[in-house]
N, C-alpha and C positions, 0 to 999 in steps of 0.2 A: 222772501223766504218765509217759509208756514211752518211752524213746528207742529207736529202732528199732536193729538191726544190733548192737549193746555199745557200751561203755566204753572205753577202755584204760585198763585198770589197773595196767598199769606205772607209773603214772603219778598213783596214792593216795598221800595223806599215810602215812609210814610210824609215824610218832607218834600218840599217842591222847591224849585225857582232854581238860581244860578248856584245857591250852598245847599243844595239838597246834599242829607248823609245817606249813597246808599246801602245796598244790601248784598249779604251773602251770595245770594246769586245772580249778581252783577259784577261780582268784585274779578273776572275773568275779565272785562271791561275798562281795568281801573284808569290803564294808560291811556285807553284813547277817549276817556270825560268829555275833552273838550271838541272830538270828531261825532258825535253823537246827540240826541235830544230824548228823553226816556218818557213816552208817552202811556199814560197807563187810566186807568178806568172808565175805559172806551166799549161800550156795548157791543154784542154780535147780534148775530139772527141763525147762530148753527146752533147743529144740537147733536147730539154722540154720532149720530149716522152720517152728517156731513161735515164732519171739522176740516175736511178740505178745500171748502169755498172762500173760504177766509178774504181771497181778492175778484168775491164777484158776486158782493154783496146787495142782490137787488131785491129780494124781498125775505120772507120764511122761507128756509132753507128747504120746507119741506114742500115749495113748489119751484124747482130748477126751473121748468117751464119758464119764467120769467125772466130769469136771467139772460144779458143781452153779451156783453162783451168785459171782460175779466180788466183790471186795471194793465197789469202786462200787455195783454190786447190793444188797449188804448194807448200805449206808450208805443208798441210795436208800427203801430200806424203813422205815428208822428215822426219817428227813429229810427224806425226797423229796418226799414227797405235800404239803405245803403250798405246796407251790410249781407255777406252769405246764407247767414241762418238770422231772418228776422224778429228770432223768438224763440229759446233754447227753454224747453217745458221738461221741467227735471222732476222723476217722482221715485219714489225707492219702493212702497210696495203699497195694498189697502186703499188704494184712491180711484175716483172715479168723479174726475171734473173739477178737477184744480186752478186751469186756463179754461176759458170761454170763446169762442168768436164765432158773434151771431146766433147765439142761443143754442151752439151748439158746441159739447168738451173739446179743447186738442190732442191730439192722443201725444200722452206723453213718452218721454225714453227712458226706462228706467234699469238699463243694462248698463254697468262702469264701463265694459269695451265698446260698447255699441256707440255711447256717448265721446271716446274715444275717437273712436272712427268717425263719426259724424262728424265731429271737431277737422282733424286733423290725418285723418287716414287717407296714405297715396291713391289716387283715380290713374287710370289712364285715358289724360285728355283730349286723346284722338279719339275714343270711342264717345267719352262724353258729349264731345261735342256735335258729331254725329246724333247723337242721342237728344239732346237739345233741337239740333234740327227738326228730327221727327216731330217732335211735339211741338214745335212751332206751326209746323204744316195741318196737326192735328186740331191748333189753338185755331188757325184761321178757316178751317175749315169747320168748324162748331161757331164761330163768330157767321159767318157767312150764312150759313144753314139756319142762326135763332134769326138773324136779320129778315130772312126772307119770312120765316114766320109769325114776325111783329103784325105786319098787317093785316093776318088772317084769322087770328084770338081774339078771345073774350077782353073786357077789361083788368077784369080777376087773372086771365091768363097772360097778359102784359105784365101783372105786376111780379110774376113766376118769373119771367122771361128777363125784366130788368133785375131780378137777383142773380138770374145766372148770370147774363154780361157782369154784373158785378164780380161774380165768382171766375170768371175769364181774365180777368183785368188783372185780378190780385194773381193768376198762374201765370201772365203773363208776365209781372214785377218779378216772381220765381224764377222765370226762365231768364229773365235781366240779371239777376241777383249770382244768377250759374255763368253766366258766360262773361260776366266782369270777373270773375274770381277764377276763370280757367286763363285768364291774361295775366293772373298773379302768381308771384315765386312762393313755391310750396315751403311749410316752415317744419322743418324737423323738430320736435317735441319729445323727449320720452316719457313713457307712462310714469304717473307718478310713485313714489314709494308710499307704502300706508305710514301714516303720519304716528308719530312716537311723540303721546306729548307726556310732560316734566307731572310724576305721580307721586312727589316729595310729599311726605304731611298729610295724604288724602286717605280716605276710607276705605275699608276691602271694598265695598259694593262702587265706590266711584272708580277705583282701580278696575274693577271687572268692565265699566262700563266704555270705559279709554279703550278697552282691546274686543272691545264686543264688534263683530263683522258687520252687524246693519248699524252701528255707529258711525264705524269706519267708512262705509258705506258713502256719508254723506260728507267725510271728511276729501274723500277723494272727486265728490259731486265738485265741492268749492273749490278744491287744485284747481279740475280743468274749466270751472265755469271763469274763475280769477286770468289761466289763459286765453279764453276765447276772449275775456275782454283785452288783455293785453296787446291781443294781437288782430284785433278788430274784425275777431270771428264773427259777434254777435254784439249788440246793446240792450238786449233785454232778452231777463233771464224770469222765469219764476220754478222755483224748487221747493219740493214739498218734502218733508222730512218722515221717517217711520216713525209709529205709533207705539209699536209695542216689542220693542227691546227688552230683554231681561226684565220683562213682565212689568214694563212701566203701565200697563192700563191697568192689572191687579191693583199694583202700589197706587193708582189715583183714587180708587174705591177705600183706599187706608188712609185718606188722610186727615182723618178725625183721630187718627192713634198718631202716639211722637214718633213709631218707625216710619208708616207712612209719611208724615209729613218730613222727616229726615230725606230719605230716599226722593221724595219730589225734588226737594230743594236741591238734591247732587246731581238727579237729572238736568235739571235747568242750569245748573254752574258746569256742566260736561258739554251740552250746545252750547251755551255762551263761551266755552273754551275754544269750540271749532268756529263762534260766529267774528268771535280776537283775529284769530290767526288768519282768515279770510278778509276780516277790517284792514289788519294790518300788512298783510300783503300788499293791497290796493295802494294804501298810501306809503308803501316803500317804493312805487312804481311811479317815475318821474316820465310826463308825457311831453310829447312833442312841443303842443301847446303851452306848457308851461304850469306849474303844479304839478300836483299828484294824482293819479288815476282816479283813488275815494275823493279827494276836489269834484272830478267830476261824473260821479256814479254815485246818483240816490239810491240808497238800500233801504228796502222796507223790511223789518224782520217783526213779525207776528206769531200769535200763537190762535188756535182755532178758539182754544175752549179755554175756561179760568177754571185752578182745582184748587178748592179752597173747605175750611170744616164749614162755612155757612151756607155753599150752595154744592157743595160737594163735588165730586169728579168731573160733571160736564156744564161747569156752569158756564153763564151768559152777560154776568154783569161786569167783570174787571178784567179785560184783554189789555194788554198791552202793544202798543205797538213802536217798536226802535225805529228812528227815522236816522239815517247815517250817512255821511257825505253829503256830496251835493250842493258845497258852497252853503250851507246855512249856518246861522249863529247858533250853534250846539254850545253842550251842557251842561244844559239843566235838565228838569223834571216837569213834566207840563200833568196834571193830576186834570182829571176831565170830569164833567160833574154826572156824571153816571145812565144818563139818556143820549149822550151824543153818542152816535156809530162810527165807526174808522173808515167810513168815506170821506169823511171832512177831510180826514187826515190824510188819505187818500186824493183828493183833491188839490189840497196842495203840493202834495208831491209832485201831480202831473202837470199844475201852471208853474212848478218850477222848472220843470221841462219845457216847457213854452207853447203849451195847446193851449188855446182860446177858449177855455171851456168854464159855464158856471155854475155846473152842476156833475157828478158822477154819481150815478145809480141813484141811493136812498139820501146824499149828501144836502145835510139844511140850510151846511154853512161850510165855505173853505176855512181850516181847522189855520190859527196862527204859532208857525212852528218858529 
């Protein structure tokens, strides 16, 4: 998860280890301490124009060009394919390249019915499958057609030719992925209700912000992203959050004034209210396996940018990143010495997943969570 726009992080625990004391805008947090690890003063490479890159950090943001394949991506390869939708790329508005694969964006769904429907909306799969057909007929007849023209290309044009087989191969695992899932019993679901959360003791502006529509927005993203994992729609999600709500990009330009810095800090305690309730979801959800669903789903929840009075609205130096579930010894506070990037962290994430990997993107070192 990407919170759009930053953080304030004036506003980190300044304590570390297993007794860290934290803070105001963690305290939405408080009960699941010990489901979590709070990672914070961890560098980026965005800057105001790209705080949606957040998980596909290969070099200055200000040449995408580089960028090869998004952490999600990388997870999706190793995970993805037993599942329907190998990669549930969630965005609510303002982005442009949040998931990566192959240096090129995924286009995301950022419609609540759409993403509905994608989930969980009736087919009739007698057409689908038919329809499956077709494209199977179309897959081998484009597999057949590049074959025959391997041996008549350049060398430059072989290596064109082995992307596309590549790109064959991955529609092909698509076409796998549809026609296991039309031999499965369809799951009734109903949409969710927009979420009511407990506004006892809070501020007018946090109360505005509980019933504001692109809030909610993302409250109803985590409902249904919390079902697909239940019901083994998907295993990997990446959702990027709106930016500018009830003029949170103004209020980050204010937060050298105490309104400004007030109002950051009820932003960030209002997501952390929606990132509880999707934590705690998880691990109220008892799996087959044994455990609980947050047992075994790593969450990464970051922010693009750090809004702070010493480098102001889009800064670069003190990102956080929440590492959650996933079987690891959580909470504490792991404070980072201000050059490492959140590939490390990143990094570990995915050898906790069990890819063989000893490097992601710009990563110096696998980050010890």
């Amino acid at each position: 998860m990407n919170i759009g726009n930053g953080m304030c992080s004036d506003n980190f625990p300044t304590s570390t280890g297993k007794d860290y004391q934290s803070s105001s805008t963690f305290k939405p947090l408080e009960n699941l301490k010990n489901d979590f690890t709070l990672c914070t003063n961890l560098r980026n490479y965005g800057s105001h124009e790209s705080t949606m890159y957040a998980f596909a950090e290969y070099a200055d943001h200000a040449n995408p060009q580089l960028i090869k394949d998004s952490v999600d991506e990388v997870a999706a390869a190793h995970i993805g394919n037993d599942t329907r939708i190998r990669n549930l790329v969630l965005e609510q508005k303002n982005s442009y390249g949040i998931s990566w694969k192959g240096g090129l964006p995924v286009s995301p769904i950022s419609d609540e019915q759409i993403l509905f429907q994608t989930i969980f909306g009736k087919v009739d799969k007698t057409k689908r499958a038919e329809l499956l057909e077709r494209k199977k007929s179309m897959l081998d007849a484009s597999r057949d057609e590049a074959k025959s023209m391997m041996n008549k290309v350049s060398q430059e044009d072989r290596a064109k030719l082995d992307e596309y087989f590549s790109s064959l191969r991955e529609s092909e695992k698509s076409i796998q992925r549809s026609e296991r899932w039309l031999n499965q019993k369809h799951v009734d679901v109903p949409y969710p209700e927009n979420v009511k959360f407990n506004t006892d003791d809070l501020s007018e502006y946090s109360k505005k912000i509980l019933v504001c529509p692109h809030f909610n927005k993302r409250s109803a993203y985590l409902d249904l992203l919390f079902l697909a994992y239940k019901y083994d729609v998907t295993r990997v999600a990446n959702v990027y959050a709106e930016w500018n709500w009830l003029g949170h990009h103004t209020d980050s330009h204010r937060i050298v004034f105490e309104d400004g810095l007030l109002k950051n800090i009820e932003a960030d305690q209002a997501y952390m209210m929606q990132t509880a309730r999707f934590l705690e979801k998880l691990k109220s959800t008892k799996t087959k396996a044994g455990g609980t669903l947050l047992d075994q789903t790593v969450c990464l929840i970051t922010s693009s940018l750090s809004i702070s009075k010493e480098e102001g609205p889009h800064g670069s130096k003190n990102n956080p990143v929440i590492v959650a579930g996933g079987g690891f010894e959580h909470g504490k506070h792991i404070k980072f010495n201000g050059s490492d990037n959140r590939n490390n962290v990143y990094l570990a994430a995915l050898q906790h997943l069990g890819l063989e990997i000893e490097r992601f993107a710009t990563s110096s070192e696998c980050a010890k969570i």
